[in-house]
ROSE-499766 format. One record per residue (C-alpha): x, y, z; residue in one letter. Coordinates in steps of 0.1 Angstrom, whole numbers. Layout:
BEGIN
[vexnu [X,Y,Z],'A'];
...
END
This chain:
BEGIN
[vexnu [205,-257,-218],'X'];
[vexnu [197,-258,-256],'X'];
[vexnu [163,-239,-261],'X'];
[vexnu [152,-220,-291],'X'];
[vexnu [146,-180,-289],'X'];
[vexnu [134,-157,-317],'X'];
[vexnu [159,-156,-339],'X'];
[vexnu [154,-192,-346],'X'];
[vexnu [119,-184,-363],'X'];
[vexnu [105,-178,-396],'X'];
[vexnu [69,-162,-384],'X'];
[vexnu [58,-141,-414],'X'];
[vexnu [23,-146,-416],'X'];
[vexnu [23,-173,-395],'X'];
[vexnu [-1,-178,-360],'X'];
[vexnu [23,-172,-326],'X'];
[vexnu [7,-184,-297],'X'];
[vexnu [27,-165,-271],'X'];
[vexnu [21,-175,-235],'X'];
[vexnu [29,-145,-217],'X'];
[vexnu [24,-139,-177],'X'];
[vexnu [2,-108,-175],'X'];
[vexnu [-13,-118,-139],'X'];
[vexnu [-10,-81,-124],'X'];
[vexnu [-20,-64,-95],'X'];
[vexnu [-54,-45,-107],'X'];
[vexnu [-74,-20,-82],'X'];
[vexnu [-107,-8,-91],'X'];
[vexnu [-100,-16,-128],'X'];
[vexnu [-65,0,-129],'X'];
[vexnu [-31,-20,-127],'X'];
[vexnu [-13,-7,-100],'X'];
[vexnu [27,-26,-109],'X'];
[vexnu [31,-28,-148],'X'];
[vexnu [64,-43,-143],'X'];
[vexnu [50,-76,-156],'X'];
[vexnu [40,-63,-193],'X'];
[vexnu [68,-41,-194],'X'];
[vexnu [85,-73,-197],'X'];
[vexnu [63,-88,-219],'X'];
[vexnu [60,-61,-248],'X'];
[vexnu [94,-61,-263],'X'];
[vexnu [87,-102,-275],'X'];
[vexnu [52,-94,-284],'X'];
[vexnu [68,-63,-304],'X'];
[vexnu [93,-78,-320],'X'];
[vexnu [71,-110,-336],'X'];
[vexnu [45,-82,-346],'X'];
[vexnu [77,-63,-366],'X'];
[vexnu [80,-90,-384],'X'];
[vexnu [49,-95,-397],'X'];
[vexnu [36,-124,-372],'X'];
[vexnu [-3,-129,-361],'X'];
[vexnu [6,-124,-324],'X'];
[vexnu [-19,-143,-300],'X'];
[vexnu [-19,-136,-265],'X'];
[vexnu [-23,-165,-234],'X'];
[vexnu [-23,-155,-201],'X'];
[vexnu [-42,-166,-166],'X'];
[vexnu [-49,-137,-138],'X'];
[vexnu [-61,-143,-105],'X'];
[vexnu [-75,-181,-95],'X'];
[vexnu [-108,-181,-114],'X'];
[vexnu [-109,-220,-104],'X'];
[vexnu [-118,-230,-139],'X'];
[vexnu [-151,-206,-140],'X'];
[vexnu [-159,-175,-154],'X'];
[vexnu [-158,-145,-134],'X'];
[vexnu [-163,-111,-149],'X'];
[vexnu [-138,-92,-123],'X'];
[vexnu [-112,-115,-136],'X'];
[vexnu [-111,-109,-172],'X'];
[vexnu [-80,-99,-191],'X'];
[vexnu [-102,-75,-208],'X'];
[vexnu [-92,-50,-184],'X'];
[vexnu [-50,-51,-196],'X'];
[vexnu [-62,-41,-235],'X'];
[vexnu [-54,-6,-228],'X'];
[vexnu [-18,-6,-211],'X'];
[vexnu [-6,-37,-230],'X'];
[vexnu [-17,-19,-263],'X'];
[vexnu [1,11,-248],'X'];
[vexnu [33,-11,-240],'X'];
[vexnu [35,-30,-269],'X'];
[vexnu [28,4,-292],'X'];
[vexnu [0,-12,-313],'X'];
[vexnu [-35,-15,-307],'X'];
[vexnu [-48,-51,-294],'X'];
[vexnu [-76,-69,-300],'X'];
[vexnu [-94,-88,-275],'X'];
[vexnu [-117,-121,-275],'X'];
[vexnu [-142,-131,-247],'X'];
[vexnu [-126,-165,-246],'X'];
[vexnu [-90,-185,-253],'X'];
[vexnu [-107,-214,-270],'X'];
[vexnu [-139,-226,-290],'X'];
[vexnu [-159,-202,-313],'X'];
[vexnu [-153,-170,-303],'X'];
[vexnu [-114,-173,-298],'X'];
[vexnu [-113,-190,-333],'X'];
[vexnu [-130,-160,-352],'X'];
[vexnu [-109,-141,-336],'X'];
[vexnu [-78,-156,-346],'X'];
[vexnu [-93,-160,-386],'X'];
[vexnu [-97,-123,-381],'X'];
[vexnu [-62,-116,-376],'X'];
[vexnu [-38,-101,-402],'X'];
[vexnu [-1,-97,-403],'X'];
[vexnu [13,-77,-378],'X'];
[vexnu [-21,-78,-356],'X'];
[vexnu [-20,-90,-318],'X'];
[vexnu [-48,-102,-304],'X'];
[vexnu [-51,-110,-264],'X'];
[vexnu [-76,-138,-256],'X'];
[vexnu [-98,-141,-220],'X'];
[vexnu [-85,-154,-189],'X'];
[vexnu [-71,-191,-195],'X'];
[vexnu [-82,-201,-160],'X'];
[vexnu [-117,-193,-167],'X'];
[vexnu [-115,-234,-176],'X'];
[vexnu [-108,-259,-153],'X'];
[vexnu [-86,-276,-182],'X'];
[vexnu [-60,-250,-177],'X'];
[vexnu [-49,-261,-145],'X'];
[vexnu [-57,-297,-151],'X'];
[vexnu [-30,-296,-182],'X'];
[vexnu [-60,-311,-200],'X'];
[vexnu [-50,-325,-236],'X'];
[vexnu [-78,-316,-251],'X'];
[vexnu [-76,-282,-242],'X'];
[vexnu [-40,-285,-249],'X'];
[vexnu [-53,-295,-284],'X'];
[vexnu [-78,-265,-289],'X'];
[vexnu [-51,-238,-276],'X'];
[vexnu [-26,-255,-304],'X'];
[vexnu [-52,-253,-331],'X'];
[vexnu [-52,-219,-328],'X'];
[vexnu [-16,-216,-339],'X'];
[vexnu [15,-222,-358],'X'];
[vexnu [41,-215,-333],'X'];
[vexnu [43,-219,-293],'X'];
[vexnu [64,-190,-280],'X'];
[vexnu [66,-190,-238],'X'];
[vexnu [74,-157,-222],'X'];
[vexnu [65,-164,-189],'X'];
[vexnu [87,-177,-170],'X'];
[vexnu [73,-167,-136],'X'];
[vexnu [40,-195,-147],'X'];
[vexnu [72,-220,-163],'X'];
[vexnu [70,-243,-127],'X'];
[vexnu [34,-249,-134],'X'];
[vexnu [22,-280,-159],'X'];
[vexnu [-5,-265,-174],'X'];
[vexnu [-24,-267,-204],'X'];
[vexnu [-11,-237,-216],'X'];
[vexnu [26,-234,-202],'X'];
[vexnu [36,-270,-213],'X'];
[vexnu [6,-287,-229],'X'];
[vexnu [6,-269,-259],'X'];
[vexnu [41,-267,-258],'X'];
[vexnu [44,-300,-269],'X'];
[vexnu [19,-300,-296],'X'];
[vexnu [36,-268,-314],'X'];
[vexnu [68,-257,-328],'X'];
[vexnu [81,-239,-300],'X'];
[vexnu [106,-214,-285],'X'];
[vexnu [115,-191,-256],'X'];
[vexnu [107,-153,-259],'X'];
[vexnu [128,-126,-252],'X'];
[vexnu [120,-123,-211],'X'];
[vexnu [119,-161,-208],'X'];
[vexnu [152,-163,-228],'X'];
[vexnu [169,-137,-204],'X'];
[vexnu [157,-152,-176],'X'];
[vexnu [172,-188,-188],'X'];
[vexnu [204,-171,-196],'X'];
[vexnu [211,-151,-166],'X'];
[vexnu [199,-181,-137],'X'];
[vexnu [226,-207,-161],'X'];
[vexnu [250,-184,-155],'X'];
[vexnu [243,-176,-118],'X'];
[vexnu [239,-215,-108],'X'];
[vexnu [242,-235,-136],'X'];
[vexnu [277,-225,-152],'X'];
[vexnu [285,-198,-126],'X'];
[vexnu [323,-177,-126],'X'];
[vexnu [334,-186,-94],'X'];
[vexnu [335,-183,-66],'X'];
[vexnu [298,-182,-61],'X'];
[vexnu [283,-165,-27],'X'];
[vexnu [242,-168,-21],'X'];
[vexnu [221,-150,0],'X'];
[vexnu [191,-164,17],'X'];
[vexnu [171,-148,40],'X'];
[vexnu [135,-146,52],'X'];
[vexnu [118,-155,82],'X'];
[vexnu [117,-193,84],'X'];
[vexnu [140,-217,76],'X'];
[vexnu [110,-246,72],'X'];
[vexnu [101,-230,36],'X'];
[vexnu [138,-228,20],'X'];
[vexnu [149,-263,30],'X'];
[vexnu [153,-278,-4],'X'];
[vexnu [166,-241,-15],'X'];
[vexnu [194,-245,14],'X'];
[vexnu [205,-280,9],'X'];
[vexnu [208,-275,-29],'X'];
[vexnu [227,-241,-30],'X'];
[vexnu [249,-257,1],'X'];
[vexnu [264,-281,-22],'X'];
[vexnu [270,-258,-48],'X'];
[vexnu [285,-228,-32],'X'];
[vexnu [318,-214,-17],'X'];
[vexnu [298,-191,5],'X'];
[vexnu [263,-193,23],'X'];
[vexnu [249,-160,42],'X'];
[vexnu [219,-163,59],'X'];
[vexnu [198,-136,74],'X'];
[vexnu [165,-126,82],'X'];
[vexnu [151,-144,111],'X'];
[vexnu [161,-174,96],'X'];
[vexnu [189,-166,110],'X'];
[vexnu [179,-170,145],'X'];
[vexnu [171,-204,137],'X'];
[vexnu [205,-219,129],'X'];
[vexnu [222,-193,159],'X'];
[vexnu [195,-212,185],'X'];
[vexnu [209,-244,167],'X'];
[vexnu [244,-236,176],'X'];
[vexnu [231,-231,212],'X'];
[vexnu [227,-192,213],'X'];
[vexnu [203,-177,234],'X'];
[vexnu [181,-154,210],'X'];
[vexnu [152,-144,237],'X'];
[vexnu [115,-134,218],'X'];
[vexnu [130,-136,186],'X'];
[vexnu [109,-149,157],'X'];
[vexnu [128,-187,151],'X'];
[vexnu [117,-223,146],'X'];
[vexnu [123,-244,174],'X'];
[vexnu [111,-275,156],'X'];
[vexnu [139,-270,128],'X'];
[vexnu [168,-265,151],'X'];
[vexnu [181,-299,137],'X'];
[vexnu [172,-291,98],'X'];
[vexnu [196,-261,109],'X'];
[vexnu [222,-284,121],'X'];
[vexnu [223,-304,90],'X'];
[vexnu [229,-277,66],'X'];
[vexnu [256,-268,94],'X'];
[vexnu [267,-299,85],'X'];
[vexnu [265,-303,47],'X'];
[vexnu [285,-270,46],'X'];
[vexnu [312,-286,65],'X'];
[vexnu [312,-316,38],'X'];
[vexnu [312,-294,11],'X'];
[vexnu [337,-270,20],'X'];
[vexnu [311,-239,20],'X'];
[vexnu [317,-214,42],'X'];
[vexnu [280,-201,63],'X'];
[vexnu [279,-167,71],'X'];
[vexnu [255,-162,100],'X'];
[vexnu [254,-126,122],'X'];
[vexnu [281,-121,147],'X'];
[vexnu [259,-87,159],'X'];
[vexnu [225,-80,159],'X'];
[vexnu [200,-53,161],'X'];
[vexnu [175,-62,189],'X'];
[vexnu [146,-47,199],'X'];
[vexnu [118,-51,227],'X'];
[vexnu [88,-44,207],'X'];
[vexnu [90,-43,165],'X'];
[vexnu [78,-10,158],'X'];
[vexnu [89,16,137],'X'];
[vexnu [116,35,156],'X'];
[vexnu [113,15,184],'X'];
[vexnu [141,21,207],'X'];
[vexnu [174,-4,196],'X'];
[vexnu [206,-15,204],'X'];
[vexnu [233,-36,184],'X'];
[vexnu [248,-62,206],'X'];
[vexnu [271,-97,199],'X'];
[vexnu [250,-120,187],'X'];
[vexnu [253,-142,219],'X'];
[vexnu [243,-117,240],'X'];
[vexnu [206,-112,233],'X'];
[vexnu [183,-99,260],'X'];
[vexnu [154,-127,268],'X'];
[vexnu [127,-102,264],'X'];
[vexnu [148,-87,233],'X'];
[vexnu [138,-98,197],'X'];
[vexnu [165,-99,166],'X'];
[vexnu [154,-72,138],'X'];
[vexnu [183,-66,115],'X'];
[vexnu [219,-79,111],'X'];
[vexnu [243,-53,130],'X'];
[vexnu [276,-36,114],'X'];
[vexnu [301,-62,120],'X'];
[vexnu [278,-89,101],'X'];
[vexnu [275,-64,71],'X'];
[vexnu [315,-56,71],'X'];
[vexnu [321,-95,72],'X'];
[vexnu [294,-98,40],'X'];
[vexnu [315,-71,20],'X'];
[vexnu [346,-85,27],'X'];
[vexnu [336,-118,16],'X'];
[vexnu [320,-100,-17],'X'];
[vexnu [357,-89,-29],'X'];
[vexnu [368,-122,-42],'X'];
[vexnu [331,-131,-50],'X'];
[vexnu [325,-133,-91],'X'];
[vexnu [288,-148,-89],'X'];
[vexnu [263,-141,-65],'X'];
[vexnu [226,-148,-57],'X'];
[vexnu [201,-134,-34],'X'];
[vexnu [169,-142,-23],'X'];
[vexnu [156,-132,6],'X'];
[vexnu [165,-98,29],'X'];
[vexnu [188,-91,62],'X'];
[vexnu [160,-83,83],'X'];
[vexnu [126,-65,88],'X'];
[vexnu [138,-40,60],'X'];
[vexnu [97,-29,58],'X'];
[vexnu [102,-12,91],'X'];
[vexnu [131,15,98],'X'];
[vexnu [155,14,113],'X'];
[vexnu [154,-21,108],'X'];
[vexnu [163,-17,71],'X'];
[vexnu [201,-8,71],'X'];
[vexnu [212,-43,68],'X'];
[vexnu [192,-49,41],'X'];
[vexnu [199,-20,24],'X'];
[vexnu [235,-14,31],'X'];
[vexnu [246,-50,16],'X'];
[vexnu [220,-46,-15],'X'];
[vexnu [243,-12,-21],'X'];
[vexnu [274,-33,-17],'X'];
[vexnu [264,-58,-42],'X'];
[vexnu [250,-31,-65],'X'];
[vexnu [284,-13,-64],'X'];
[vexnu [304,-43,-72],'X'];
[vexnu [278,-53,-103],'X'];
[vexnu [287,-15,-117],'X'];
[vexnu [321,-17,-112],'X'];
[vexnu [320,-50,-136],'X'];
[vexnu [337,-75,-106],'X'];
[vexnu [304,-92,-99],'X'];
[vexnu [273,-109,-119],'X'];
[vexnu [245,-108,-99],'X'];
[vexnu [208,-123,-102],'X'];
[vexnu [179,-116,-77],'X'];
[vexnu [142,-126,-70],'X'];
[vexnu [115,-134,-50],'X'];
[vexnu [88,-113,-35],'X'];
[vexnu [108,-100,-6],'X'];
[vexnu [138,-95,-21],'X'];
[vexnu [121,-74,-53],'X'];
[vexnu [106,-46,-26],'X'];
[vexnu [139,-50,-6],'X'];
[vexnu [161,-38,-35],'X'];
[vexnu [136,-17,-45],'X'];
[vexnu [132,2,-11],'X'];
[vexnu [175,4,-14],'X'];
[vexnu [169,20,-45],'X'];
[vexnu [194,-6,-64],'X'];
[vexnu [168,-28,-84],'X'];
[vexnu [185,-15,-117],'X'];
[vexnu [220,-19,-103],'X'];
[vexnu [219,-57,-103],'X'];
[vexnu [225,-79,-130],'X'];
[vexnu [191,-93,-133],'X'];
[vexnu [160,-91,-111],'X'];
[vexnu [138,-118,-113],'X'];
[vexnu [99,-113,-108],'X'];
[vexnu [90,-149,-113],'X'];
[vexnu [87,-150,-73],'X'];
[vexnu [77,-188,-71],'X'];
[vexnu [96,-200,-105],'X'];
[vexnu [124,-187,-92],'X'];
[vexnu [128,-201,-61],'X'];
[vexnu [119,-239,-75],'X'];
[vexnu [148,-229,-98],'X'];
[vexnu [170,-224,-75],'X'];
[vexnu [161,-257,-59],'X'];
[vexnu [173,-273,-86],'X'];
[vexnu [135,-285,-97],'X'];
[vexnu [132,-293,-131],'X'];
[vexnu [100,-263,-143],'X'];
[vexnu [78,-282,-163],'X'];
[vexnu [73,-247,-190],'X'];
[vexnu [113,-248,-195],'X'];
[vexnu [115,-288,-197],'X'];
[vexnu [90,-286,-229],'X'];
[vexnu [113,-259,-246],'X'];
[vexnu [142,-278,-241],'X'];
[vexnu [127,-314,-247],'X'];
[vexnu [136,-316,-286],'X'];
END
């Protein structure tokens, strides 16, 4: 995957249009996770070092191509000048007049952040003409965000075509680590995928099924391909209308030579509560008015076992209803495994999505892992095997 990064450009005194992702959870004017510009600072940073005329691209919220006030960017000034250690400027639009004086207004070493891309309906439309007005205002296209890369718009790949371009220092890790997870992984390579249905990972199963020596699934997922194999799982959450989907991934394993790893014990439950009374039984052996919560022991010392010889893994998705104790020690217990074996240097391992962010998170082992993605949607078309429209433009020489 041959992409440019930083150290590729000359950007003394020149205009770097940096498409960063700084669509953050605000509450009552206040972010509320910074992890997102924590990630974005250290490429904005580095380009202003160097003398560059940093300008800043980023959506927030779904606008739908019209202006509304509680949406502005205006609002991240503070903490992104705070992250990045330099104080920001800020225009009331990304294009047209007032984005242009801006820009003219910039010096060496300046970063300026410009309003809400989505405040324009061309955003989203990966209008060329927009495309054309963003370029204008630059020398240089440099894409941070990789968690906006699986979108085509105007200002992910648009102006990425237009531009010079290159991948900044969060996009460039991200690249790096997911090549070596999937693309060029040390094998052999174990994924994890859990969740609670099996109808929204299909293309994310029958890709990393034909690509792995080991498949564990969990969550109540789970319960799907165990009702597939005919086991009785009572109330638990499953997708009747997928039992076949189930049965084909059964089957893809058994042409690929990947092993699935489904529970052989469970945690059930009759009402999913926390602390509701629970007992861990063989997975055939479900109660009908008993739901699955969590993977039980046996499941867990099967996973570790497996993880020895394992030199790559990936995870998306967690064990079981980790939000809700004791439903969590699956969850957590494996994420510690993993997180052990990453320290210990036996094992490179990459994370993401949503779930499995708070999961690791809630184990305390977010740090522990190789990389943890927050691209939540990027990530998972990744791992699909999609080609993400942002990365294609890098690449495209």
């Amino acid at each position: 995957m041959a992409f440019r990064t930083l150290d590729d450009l000359d950007v003394k005194g020149k205009r770097v249009l940096v498409r960063a992702d700084l669509n953050v959870p605000v509450k009552d004017g206040v972010v509320t996770d910074s992890t997102r510009i924590a990630r974005q600072a250290p490429t904005l940073k580095e380009l202003a070092d160097k003398g560059a005329r940093v300008i800043v691209l980023s959506h927030f919220d779904r606008p739908k191509g019209k202006v509304v006030p509680s949406m502005s960017l205006k609002v991240l000034v503070a903490p992104l000048s705070e992250a990045v250690g330099r104080r920001i400027a800020f225009a009331d639009d990304c294009i047209g007049p007032k984005a242009e004086a801006a820009v003219a207004a910039l010096k060496d070493g300046d970063v300026l952040l410009l309003e809400n891309t989505r405040f324009h309906q061309g955003e989203e439309d990966n209008d060329t003409g927009m495309a054309k007005q963003l370029a204008a205002l630059g020398d240089i296209f440099v894409n941070d965000a990789f968690s906006a890369a699986h979108r085509a718009h105007a200002s992910t790949e648009g102006v990425a075509r237009l531009l010079p371009n290159a991948a900044g220092r969060s996009m460039q890790a991200e690249l790096s680590h997911l090549e070596k997870a999937l693309g060029n992984p040390e094998r052999p390579l174990l994924a994890v995928v859990g969740g609670a249905k099996v109808s929204t990972k299909i293309a994310l199963l029958e890709n990393l099924v034909a690509r792995v020596e080991t498949l564990v699934i969990g969550g109540a997922m789970a319960n799907t391909f165990l009702a597939a194999q005919g086991v009785k799982v009572g109330k638990s959450l499953y997708e009747p209308d997928h039992l076949e989907t189930a049965r084909k991934i059964i089957h893809a394993a058994n042409e690929s030579g990947a092993a699935i790893l489904l529970p052989t014990d469970v945690v059930v439950a009759k009402e999913f509560k926390a602390g509701a009374a629970h007992r861990t039984v063989p997975a055939d052996q479900i109660g009908a008015d008993e739901m699955v919560l969590d993977v039980g022991p046996d499941s867990i010392k099967a996973f570790e076992s497996r993880l020895i010889a394992t030199r790559t893994l990936v995870w998306n998705g967690p064990f079981g209803a980790f939000e809700t104790t004791p439903f969590d020690k699956g969850t957590v217990t494996a994420a510690k495994a993993v997180a052990a074996a990453t320290r210990a240097g036996n094992l490179l391992s990459v994370a993401g999505g949503g779930d499995t962010v708070a999961a690791l998170a809630h184990a305390g082992v977010e740090d522990d892992f190789t990389y943890v993605s927050t691209a939540g949607g990027a990530f998972l078309e990744w791992l699909e095997g999609k080609t993400l429209p942002g990365v294609d433009a890098l690449t495209d020489k």
